[in-house]
N, C-alpha and C positions, 0 to 999 in steps of 0.2 A: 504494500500500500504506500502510497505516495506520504511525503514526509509535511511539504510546506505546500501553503497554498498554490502558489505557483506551479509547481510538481502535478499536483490534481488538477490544475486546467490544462497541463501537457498532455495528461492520460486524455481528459474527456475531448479533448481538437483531433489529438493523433487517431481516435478511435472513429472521426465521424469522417476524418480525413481518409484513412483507411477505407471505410465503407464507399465514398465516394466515387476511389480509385478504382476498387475492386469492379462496381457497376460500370465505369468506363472503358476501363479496361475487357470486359466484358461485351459490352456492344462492340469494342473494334474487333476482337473474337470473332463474333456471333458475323460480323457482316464480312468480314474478309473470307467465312469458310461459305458465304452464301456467291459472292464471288468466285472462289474458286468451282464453287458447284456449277456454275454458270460457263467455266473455262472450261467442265471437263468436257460439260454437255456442248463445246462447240458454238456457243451462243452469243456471237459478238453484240447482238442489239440491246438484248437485255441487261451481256455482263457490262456494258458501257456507264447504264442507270445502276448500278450496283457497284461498279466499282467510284465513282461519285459518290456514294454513300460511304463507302470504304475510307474513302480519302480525308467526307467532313469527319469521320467518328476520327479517326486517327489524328487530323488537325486539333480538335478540340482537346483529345489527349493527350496532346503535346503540353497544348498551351494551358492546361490545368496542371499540368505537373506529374500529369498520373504514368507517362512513359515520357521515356528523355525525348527530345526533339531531334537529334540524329537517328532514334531508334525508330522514328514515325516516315523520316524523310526517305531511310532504306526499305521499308516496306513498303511506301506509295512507289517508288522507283521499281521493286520488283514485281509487285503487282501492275503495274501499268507494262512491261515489259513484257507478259505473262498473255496480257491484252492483243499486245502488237502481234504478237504469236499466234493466234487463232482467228487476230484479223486477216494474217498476209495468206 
């Protein structure tokens, strides 16, 4: 248990921060494997609207803190690369 006041609003930030991360982290998950679903099936029209979603969940990710901001920028890059692949 935490000691001084200070301490206990560490615990109760880091814990709602955590929760936050977790849920974001979570959508850029959830829509990059719907994307990929979209690459295996062949589907440039769709994965184009889907990997845009890909990219806001992943920007927003960044910029909240919840993944690092090169860790966001190499995903959009290999995913859109992924794209260009079952465009040509």
């Amino acid at each position: 248990m935490p000691t001084t006041k200070s301490a206990a609003k560490r615990l109760r930030s880091s814990a709602k921060r955590h929760i936050n991360n977790k849920a974001r982290k979570s959508v850029v998950r959830t829509t990059e494997k719907k994307f990929l679903a979209q690459v295996t099936e062949q589907n440039p029209e769709t994965a184009v609207v889907t990997l845009r979603k890909a990219v806001a969940a992943l920007d927003k990710a960044a910029k909240t803190g919840a993944i690092p901001k090169n860790k966001a920028n190499r995903k959009k890059s290999r995913l859109t690369a992924k794209l260009k692949v079952i465009k040509a």
